[in-house]
DRENKELUM-811700 format. One line per 3 residues: for each residue x, y, z of N, C-alpha, C. Coordinates in steps of 0.1 Angstrom, whole numbers, plus 2048, in hexadecimal, padded with zeros to 3 digits. Layout:
REM DRENKELUM-811700
X Y Z X Y Z X Y Z ~ ...
END
This chain:
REM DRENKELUM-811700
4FB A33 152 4FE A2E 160 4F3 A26 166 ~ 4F9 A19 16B 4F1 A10 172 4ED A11 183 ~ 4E1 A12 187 4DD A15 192 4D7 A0A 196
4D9 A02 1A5 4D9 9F4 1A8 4D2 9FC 1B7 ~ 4C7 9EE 1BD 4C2 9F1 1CB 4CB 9E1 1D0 ~ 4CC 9E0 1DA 4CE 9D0 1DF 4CA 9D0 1F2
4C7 9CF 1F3 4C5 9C9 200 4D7 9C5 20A ~ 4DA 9C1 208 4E9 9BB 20F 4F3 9BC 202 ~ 4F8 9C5 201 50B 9C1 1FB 516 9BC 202
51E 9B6 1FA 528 9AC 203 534 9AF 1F6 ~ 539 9B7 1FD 547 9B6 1F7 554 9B0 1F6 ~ 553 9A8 1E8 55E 99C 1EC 557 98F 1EB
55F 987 1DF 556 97A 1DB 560 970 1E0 ~ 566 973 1E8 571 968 1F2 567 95E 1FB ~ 56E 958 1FF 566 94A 20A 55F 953 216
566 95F 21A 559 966 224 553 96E 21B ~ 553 973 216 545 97B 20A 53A 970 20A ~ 541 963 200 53A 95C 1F6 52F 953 204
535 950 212 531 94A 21D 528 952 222 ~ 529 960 226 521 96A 229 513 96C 223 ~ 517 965 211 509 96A 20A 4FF 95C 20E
506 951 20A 501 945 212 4FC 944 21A ~ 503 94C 223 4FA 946 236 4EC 952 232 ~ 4EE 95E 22E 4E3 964 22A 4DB 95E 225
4D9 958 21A 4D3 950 211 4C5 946 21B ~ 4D1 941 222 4C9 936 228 4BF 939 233 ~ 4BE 949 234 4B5 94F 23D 4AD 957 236
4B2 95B 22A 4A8 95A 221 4A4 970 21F ~ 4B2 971 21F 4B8 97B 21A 4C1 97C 20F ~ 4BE 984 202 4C9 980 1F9 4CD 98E 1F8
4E0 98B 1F3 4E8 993 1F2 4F2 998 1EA ~ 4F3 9A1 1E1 500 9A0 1D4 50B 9A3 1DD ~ 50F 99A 1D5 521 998 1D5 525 9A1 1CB
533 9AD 1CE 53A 9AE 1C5 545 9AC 1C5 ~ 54C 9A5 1B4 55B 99E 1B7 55E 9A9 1AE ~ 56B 9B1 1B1 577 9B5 1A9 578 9AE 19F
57D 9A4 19E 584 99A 19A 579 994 187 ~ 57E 98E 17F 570 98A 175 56E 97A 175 ~ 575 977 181 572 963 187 574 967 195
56F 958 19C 576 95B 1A8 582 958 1AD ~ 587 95E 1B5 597 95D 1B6 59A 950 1BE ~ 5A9 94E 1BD 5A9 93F 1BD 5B8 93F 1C6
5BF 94D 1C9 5CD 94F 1CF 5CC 948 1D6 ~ 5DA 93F 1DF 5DE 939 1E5 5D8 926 1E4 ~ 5D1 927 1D7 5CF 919 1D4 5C6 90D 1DF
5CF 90E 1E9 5C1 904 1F1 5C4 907 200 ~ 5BD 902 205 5BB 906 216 5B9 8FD 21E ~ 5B8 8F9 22A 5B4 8EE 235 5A7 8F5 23A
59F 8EA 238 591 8EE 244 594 8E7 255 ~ 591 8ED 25D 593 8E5 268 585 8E1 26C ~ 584 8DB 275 576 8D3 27F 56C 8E0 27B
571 8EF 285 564 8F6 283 560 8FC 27C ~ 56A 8FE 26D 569 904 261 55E 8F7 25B ~ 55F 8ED 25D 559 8E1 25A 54A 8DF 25E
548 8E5 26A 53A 8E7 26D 532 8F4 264 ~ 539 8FD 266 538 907 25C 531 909 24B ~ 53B 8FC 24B 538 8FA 23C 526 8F1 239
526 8E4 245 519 8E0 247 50D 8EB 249 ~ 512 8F4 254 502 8FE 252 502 903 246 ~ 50B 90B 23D 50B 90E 230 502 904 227
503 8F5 22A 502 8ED 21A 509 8EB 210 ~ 516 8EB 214 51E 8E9 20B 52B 8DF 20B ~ 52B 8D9 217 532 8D0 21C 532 8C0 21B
528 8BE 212 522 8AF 20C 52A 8AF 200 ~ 52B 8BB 1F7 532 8BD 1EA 53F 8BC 1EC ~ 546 8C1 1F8 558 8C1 1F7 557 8B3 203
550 8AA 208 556 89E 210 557 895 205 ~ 556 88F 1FC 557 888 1F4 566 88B 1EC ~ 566 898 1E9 572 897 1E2 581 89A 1EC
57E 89A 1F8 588 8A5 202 586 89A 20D ~ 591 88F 20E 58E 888 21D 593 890 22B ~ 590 88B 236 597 897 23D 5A8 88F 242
5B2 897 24A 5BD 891 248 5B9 88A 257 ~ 5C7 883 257 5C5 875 264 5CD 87C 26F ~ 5DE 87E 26C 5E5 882 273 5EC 888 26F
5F7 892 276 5FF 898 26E 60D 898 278 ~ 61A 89F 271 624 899 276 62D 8A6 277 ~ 62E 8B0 280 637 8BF 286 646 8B8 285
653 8BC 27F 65E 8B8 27F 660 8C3 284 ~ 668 8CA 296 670 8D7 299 680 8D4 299 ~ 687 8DB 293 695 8DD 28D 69A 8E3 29B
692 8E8 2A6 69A 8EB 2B0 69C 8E5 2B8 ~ 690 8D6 2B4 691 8D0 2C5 696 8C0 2BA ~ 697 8C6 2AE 69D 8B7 2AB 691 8AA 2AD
682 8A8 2A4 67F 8A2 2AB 670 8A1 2A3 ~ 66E 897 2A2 65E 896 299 655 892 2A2 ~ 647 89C 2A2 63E 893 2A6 633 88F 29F
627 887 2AA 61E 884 29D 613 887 2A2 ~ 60B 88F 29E 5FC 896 29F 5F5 891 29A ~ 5EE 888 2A7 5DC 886 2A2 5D1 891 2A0
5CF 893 292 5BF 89C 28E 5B8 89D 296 ~ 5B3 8A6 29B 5A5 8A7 2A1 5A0 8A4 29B ~ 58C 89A 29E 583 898 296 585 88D 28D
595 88A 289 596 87F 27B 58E 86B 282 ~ 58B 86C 28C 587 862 292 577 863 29C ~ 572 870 295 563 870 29F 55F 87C 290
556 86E 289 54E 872 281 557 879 26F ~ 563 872 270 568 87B 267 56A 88B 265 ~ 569 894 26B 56B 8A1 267 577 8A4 270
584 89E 26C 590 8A7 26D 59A 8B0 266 ~ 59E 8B4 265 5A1 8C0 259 5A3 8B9 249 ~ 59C 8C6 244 59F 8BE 235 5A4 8CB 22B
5B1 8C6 224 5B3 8CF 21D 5AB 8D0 20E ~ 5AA 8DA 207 5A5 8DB 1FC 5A7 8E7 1F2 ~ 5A2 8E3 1E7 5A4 8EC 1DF 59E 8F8 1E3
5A1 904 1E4 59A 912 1E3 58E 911 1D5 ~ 593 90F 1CD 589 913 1BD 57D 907 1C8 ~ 57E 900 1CC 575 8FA 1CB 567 8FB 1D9
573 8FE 1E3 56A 904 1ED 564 916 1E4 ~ 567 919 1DD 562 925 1DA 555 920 1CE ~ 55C 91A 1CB 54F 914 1BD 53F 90F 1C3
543 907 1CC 538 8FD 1D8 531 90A 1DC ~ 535 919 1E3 52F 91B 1EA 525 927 1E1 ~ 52B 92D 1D4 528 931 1C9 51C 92F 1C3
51A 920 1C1 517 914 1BE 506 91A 1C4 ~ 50A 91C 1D2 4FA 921 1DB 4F1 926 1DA ~ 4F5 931 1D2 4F2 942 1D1 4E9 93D 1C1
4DC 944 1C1 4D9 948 1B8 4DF 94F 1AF ~ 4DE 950 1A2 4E0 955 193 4E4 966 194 ~ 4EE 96C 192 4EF 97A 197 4F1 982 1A2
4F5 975 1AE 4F8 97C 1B6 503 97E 1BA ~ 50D 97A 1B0 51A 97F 1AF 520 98C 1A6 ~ 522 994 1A8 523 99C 19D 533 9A2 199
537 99A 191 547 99A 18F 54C 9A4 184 ~ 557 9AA 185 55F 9B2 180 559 9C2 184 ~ 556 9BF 192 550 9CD 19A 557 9D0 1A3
560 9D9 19F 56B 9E4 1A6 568 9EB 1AD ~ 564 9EC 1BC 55B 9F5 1BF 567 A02 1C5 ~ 55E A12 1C4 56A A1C 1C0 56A A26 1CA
55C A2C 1CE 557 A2D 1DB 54E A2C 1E3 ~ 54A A30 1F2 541 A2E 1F5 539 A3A 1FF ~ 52D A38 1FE 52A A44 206 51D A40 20E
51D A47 217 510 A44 225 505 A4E 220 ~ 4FD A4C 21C 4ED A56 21D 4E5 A55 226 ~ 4E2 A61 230 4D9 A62 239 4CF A64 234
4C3 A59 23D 4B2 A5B 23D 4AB A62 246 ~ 4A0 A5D 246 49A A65 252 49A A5A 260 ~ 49B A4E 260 49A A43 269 4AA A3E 269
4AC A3C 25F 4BA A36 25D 4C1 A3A 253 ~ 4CB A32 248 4D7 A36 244 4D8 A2A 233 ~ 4DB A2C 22D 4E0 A27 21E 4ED A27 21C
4F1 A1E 216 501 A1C 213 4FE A21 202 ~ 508 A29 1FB 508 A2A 1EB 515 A26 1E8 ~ 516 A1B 1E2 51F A17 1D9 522 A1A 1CC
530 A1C 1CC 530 A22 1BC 53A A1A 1B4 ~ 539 A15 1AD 542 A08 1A2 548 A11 194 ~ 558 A07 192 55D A13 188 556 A12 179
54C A09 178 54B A0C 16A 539 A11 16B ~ 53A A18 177 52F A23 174 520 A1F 17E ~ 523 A15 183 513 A0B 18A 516 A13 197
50C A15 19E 506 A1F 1A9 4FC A14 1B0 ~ 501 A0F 1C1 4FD A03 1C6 4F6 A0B 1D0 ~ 4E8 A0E 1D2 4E2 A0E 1E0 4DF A06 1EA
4E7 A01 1F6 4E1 9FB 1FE 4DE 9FA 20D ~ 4DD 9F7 213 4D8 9F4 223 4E6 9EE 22C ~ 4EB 9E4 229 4F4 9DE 22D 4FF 9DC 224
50D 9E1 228 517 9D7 220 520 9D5 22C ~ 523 9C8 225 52E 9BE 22E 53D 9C0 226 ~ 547 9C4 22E 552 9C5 222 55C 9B5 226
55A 9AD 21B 564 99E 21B 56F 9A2 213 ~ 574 9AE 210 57E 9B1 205 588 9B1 20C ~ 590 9A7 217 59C 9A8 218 59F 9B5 221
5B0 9B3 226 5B7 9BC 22D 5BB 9C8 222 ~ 5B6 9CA 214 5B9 9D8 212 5A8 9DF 210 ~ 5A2 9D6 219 592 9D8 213 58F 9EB 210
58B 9ED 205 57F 9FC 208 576 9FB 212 ~ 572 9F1 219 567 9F9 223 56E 9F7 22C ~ 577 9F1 230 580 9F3 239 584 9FD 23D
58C A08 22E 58E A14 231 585 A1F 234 ~ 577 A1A 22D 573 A24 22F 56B A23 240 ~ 569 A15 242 569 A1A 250 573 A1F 257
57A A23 256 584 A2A 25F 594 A21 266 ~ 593 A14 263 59C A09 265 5A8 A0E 266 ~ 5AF A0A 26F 5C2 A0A 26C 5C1 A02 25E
5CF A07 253 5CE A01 24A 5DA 9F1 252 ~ 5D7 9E2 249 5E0 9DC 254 5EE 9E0 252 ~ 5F0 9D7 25D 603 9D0 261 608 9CC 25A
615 9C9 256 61D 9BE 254 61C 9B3 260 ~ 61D 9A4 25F 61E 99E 26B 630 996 26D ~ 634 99D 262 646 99F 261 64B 98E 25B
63E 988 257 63C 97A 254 639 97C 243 ~ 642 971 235 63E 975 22B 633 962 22C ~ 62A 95E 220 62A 956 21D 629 94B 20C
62B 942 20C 629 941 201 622 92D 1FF ~ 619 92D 1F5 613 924 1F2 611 920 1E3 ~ 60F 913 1E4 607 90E 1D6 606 902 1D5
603 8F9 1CA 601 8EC 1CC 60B 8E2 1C3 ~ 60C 8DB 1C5 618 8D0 1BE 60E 8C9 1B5 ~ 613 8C3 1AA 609 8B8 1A4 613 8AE 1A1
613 8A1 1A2 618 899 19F 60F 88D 197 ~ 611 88F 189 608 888 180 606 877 182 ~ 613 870 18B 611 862 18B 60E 85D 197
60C 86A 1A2 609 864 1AD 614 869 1B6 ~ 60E 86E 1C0 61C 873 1CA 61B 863 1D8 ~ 614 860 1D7 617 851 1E1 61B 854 1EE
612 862 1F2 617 865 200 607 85F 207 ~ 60B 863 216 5FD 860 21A 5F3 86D 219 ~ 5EA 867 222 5E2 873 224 5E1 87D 22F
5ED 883 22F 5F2 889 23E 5F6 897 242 ~ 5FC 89F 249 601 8AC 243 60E 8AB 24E ~ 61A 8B5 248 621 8B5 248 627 8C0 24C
631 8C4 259 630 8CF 25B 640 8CE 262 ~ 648 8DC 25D 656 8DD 260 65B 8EA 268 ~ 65B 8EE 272 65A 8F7 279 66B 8FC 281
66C 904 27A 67D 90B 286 684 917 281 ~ 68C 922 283 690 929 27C 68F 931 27A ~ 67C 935 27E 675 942 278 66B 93D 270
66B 930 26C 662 928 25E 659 91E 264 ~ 651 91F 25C 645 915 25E 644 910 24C ~ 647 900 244 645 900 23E 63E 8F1 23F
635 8EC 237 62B 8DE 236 625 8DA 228 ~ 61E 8D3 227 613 8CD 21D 60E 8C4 222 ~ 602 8C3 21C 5F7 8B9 21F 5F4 8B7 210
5EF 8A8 20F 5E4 8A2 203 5D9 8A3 1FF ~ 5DC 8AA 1F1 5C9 8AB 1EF 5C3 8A0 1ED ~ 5CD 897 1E7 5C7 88C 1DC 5D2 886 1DC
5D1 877 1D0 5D9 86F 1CD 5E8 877 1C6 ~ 5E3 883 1BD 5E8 888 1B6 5EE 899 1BB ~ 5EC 89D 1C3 5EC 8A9 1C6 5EE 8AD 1D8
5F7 8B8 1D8 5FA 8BC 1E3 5FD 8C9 1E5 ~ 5F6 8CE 1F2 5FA 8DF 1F7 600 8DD 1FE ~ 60A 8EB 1FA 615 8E9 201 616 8F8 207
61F 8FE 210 625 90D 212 630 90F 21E ~ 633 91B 21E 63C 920 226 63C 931 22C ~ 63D 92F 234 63C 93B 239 648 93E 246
64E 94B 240 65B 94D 24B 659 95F 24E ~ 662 95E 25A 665 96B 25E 66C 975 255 ~ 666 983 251 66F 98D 245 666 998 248
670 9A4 251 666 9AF 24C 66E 9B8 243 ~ 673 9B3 234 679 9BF 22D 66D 9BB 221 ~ 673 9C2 216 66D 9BE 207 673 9B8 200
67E 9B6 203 685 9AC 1F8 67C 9A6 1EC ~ 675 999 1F2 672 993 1E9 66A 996 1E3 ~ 668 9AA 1DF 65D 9B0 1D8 663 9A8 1CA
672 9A9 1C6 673 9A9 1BA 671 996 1B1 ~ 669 98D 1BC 66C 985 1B8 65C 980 1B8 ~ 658 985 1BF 64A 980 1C5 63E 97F 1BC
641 987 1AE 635 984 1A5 63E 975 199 ~ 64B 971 19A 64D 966 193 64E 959 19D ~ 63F 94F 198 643 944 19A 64E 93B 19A
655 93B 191 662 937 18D 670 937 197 ~ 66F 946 199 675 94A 1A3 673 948 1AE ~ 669 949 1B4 663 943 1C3 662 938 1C3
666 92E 1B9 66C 920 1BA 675 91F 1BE ~ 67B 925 1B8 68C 921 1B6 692 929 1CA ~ 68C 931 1CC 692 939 1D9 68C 933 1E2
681 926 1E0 680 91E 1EF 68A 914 1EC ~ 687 90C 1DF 693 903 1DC 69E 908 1E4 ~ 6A7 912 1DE 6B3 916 1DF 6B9 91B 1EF
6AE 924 1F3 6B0 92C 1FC 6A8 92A 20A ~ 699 927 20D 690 929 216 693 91A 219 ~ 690 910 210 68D 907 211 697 8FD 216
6A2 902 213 6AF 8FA 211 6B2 8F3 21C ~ 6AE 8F0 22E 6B4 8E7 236 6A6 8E4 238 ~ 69E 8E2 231 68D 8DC 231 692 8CF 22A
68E 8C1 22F 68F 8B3 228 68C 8B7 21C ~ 691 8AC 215 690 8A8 206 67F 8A8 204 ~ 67B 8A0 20D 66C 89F 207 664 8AC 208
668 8B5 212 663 8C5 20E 664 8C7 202 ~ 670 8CB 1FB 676 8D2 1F5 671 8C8 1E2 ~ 66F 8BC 1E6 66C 8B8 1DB 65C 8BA 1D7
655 8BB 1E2 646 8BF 1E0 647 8CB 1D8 ~ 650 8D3 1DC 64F 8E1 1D6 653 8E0 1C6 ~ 661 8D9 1C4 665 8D4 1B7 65A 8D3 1AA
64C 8CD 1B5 642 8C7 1A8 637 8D0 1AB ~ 638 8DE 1AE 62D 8EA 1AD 62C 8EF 1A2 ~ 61E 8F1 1A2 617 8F7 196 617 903 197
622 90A 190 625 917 18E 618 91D 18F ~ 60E 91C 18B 604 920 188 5FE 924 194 ~ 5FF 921 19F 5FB 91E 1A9 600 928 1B5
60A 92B 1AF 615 92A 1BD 613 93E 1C1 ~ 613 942 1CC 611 94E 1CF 61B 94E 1DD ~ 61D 962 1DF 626 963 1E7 621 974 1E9
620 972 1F8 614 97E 1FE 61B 980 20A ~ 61C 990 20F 61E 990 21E 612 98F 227 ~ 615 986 234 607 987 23A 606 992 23F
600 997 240 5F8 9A4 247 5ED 9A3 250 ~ 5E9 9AD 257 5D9 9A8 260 5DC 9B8 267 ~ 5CE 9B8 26F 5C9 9C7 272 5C8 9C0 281
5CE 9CB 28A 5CC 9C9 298 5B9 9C7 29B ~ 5B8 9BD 2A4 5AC 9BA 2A8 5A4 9C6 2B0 ~ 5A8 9CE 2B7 5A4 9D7 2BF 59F 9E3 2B4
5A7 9E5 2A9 5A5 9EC 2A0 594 9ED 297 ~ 596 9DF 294 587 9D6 290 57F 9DB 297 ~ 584 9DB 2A7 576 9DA 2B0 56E 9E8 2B5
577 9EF 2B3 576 A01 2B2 575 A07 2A6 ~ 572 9FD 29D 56F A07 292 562 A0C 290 ~ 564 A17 281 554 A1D 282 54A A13 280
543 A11 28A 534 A07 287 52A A11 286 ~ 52C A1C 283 51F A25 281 51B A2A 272 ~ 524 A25 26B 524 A2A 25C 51D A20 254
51B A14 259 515 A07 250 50F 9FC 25C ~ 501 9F9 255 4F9 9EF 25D 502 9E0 262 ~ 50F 9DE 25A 515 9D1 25A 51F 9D4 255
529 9CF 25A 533 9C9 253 53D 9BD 25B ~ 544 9B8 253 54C 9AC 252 55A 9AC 24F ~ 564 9AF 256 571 9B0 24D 57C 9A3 251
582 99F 243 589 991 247 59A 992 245 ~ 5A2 98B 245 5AF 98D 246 5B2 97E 242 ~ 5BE 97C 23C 5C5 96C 23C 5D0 969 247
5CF 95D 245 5D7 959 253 5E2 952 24D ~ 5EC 94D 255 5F9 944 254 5F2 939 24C ~ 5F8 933 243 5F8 926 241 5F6 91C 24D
END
């Protein structure tokens, strides 16, 4: 059995773990990361940064590496089905200094910030299994225990593991909600060029919110997100194939041709389908803060 000291653990090698260890870093505290996972995870394919995710990324140091490959978008264009009616949305930012939203690949915002961290400070395919508080004489120890046997002593952990996080539970958290909303994402690849601009795109009525935006010459994120609070689509939801075919056929179906064809050219590979969920805020803010020097807990949002 392996017995580890660390100073700060951060549970969860996602964009808030992997940002958390970073902004540490740069103050000149270092921190293990533990990922479940034996890479870093890559679900939902790519994301939008906006203006102040964008400053964000500048105090990190990491935002020189994704402007080059990630322009930001110019404008974007809301079509509502109820009022019959397109409009057209100027970006914040896309005209003072460049920093208006920019979509991007996830692998790559996770790679850049990875990228920061000295040698080891990620420690991957670490399941962690429980946890426990040890009283001192001044203060208190967190013990970590990992399933293939490693025993973590430390001072602080931060849990970034998501809405089914362990330290969530074990602080004492409501487990979450449904938000009665399903969603689903991925990216299109069009090998000769999709010859759209550089814009995003957004279709709104019904219950649904569906859009894309351009990563590139070649590439576009796309998703949808509608009102459902049954399970239905438990039985469909781990085949890409199928969650093709049921926006084509069914979700998608009084969405323009150019929706529907973005979707046509997704990379199965890509494509995911998740209920949103999220933890009431008041919950968060009343929980146990007496069991751990820190913590951090994060949730996903709508598309």
């Amino acid at each position: 059995m392996v017995e580890m000291e660390a100073e700060v653990v951060i549970v969860g090698a996602g964009i808030a773990g992997l940002a958390t260890a970073v902004a540490l870093k740069r103050v000149g505290i270092e921190a293990l990361v533990l990922e479940r996972s034996e890479t870093l995870r890559t679900t939902g394919a790519a994301l939008t940064i906006f203006p102040n995710g964008w400053l964000a990324l500048e105090a990190l140091g990491v935002s020189e590496k994704l402007a080059s490959l990630y322009a930001p978008l110019k404008k974007g264009y809301i079509t509502s089905f109820a009022e019959e009616s397109i409009q057209e949305v100027p970006l914040a930012g896309s005209n003072s200094g460049g920093n208006g939203p920019r979509p991007m690949h996830r692998k790559a915002l996770l790679e850049s910030l990875a990228a920061e961290l000295p040698a080891g400070a990620i420690r991957f395919s670490s399941k962690l299994t429980s946890i426990e508080n040890q009283a001192q004489k001044e203060s208190s120890i967190v013990i970590l225990r990992l399933d293939d046997g490693t025993t973590i002593r430390t001072k602080v952990l931060i849990g970034c593991d998501g809405v089914n996080s362990i330290v969530a539970r074990w602080l004492g958290l409501s487990p979450p909600v449904n938000s009665g909303r399903q969603a689903i994402r991925g990216l299109a690849v069009f090998p000769q060029g999709h010859e759209m601009n550089h814009e995003v795109y957004q279709f709104v009525g019904a219950g649904k919110r569906a859009g894309f935006a351009s990563l590139n010459d070649n590439e576009i994120y796309w998703f949808l997100s509608y009102s459902s609070d049954h399970e239905g689509e438990k039985g469909i939801a781990d085949d890409p194939e199928l969650i093709q075919r049921e926006i084509i056929e069914n979700l998608a179906k009084d969405l323009p041709p150019i929706y529907t064809n973005v979707v046509r050219h997704a990379d199965l590979s890509t494509v995911s389908w998740a209920p949103l969920v999220f933890r009431y805020p008041w919950n968060v803010l009343f929980g146990n803060y007496a069991r751990v020097t820190s913590r951090l807990q994060v949730m996903p949002c709508t598309p």
